[in-house]
N, C-alpha and C positions, 0 to 999 in steps of 0.2 A: 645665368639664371637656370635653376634647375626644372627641368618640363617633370611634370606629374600625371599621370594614368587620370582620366577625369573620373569619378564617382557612379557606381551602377545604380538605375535606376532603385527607390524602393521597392517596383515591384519586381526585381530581378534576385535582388536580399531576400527578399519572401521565398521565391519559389525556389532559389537555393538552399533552405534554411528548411524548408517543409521536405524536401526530397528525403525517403527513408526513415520518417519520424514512425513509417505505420509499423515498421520492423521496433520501432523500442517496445509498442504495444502490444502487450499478448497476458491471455487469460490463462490461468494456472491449467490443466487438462483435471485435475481432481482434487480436491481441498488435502491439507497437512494434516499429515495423522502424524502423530506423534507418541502413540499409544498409551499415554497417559488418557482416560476419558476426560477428566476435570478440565484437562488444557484444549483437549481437542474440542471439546464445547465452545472453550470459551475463541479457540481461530473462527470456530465456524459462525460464531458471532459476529465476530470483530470485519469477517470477510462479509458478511448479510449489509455489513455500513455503507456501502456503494449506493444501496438503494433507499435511505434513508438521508432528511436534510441534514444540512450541515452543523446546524446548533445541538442536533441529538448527538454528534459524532462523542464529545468529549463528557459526557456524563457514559456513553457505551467506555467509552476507554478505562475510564475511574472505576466501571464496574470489572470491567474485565483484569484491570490492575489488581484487584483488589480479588480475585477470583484468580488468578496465577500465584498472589503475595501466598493464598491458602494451599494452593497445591504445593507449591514448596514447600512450604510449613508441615505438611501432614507426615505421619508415618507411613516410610514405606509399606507398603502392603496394604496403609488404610485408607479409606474413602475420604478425597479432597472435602 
C-alpha cells in the first residue's frame, strides 16, 4: 500500500497562493508617450478605463481601435 502526504488545509492553499501577488501589481510611474499625439491620446484614454464600469470598457476600445486604425492610415507628417 502506498502512504500519501494528506492534503493542506484550504486555508493553507490560500495563503500560499496570495504570498507575493502584491509584487505582480504596480502602477505605470507615467503614462506611454509614444510621440505620435493621435496615439498618445488615445493610451491616455484607454488607461482613464480603470475608472469607468465595465460595459463602457468595449464601445472605449472600438473607439480607440478605430482612432489608431486612423493614425496608421494618415500621412506622415499629417494630422491623425
Amino acid at each position: 500500500m502506498t502512504d500519501y502526504s494528506p492534503l493542506p488545509a484550504p486555508e493553507d492553499l490560500y495563503e500560499s497562493h496570495r504570498d507575493g501577488v502584491e509584487d505582480l501589481v504596480h502602477e505605470p510611474a507615467e503614462p506611454t508617450r509614444t510621440g505620435v499625439p493621435a496615439v498618445d491620446d488615445v493610451l491616455a484614454d484607454v488607461d482613464r478605463l480603470d475608472d469607468t464600469p465595465l460595459e463602457d470598457h468595449l464601445p472605449a476600445f472600438e473607439k480607440a481601435h478605430e482612432a489608431l486604425r486612423s493614425a496608421l492610415d494618415a500621412d506622415p507628417g499629417e494630422p491623425a
